[in-house]
C-alpha positions, 0 to 999 in steps of 0.5 A: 465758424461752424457753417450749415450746408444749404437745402439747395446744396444737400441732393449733391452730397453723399454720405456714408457711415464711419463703420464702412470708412474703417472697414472699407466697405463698398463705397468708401472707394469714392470717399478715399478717392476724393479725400485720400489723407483720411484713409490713415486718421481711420485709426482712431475709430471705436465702435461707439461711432458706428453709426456717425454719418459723414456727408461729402461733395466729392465735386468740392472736395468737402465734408460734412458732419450730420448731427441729429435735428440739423443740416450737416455741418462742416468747419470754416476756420478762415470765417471763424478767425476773421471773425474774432479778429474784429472782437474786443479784448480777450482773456488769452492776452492776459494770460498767454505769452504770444511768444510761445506756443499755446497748446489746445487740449480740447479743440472741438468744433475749432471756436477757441483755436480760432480765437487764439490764432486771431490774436496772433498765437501759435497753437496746437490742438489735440482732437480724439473724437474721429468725426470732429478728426475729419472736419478739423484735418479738413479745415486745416487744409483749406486753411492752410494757417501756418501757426497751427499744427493738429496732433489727432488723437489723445493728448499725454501728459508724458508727451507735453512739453513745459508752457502754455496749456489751454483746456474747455472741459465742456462743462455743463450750463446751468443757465438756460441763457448761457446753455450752448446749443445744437453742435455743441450740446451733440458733442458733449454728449458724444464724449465722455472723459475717462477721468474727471476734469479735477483728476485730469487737472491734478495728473498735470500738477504731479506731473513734474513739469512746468505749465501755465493752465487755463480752463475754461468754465461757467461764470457761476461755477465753482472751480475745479480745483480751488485750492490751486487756483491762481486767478479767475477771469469774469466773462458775460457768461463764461470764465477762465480759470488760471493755475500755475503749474511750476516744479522748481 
């Protein structure tokens, strides 16, 4: 659950650029003092994040995201999980064995890692973006969740092991009822891939490993590689693509 700081909150935050967290200028003391585990996560600044604000509380130990037009922002994976536990059936039981680990390509504000956890699966996520690295390291913490293991940074194919893979491409919506808001219409604009989703996708088939894939999608779009397509699964407004991967 992504959770706003309050108005009557917002005078006791501080806040400081990442471009003065990664080259440790004057205040980033307090900040490190207050939140020492992400003095080493610095390693995975560019430059095109320069400008990223991070608000924090250093009498709560708690960071925050600003994202423009907003109230800084911060990750509640405990909420978010409590939450989807008390939603109906959900594509991931049809798809994933909850004997196995599910690794998370793209896990964002944490939404569908928490879905995963809530139905009982070990997962582990992959984050390259530093300030979304800060807020998932964070939430990881507080929530202390014993089936979830965080690998900041870019995900390899030559490091992934054969199972279960789940990956949200952030397409863009069509449908101005379905369009995602705020937090995550800021993401998608912050990132861009190096390779398309269909390039990704197919880098996985030549590979020469063994995977279960699933890519989340709009309903109405067509599938990124549909040739490889084993099943699709309807939602209200989403969907999920399956393809099978297998080498043998």
């Amino acid at each position: 659950m992504i959770k706003l700081f309050s108005q009557k909150n917002l005078p006791q935050l501080s806040k400081i650029k990442l471009a003065d967290l990664a080259t440790k200028a004057e205040g980033s003391q307090e900040f490190f003092n207050s939140f020492p585990w992400a003095k080493d996560l610095m390693v995975f600044y560019r430059e095109d994040q320069c400008q990223q604000e991070i608000y924090y509380c250093p009498q709560h130990l708690l960071m925050a995201l600003a994202v423009q037009g907003q109230r800084p922002l911060f990750i509640d994976l405990q909420k978010q999980i409590e939450s989807f536990r008390q939603q109906g059936p959900h594509p991931f039981t049809k798809v994933f064995d909850r004997q196995q680990l599910v690794v998370d390509l793209t896990a964002g504000f944490l939404a569908d890692t928490a879905k995963l956890l809530a139905m009982g699966f070990q997962v582990r996520c992959y984050e390259r973006f530093l300030p979304l690295i800060l807020l998932i390291e964070q939430a990881r913490r507080l929530a202390a969740n014993p089936n979830l293991s965080f690998c900041p940074g870019e995900w390899k194919v030559a490091e992934l092991m054969d199972g279960q893979l789940y990956y949200d491409p952030m397409y863009q919506q069509y449908s101005q009822k379905s369009a995602s808001k705020g937090p995550m219409t800021w993401l998608r604009d912050q990132l861009s891939e190096s390779d398309s989703p269909e390039k990704i996708i197919e880098s996985l088939y030549a590979c020469k490993k063994n995977f279960r894939l699933l890519v989340k999608s709009w309903r109405q779009a067509k599938a990124l590689v549909p040739e490889r397509l084993k099943h699709r699964y309807q939602g209200k407004s989403t969907c999920y693509d399956l393809y099978l991967i297998c080498q043998s």
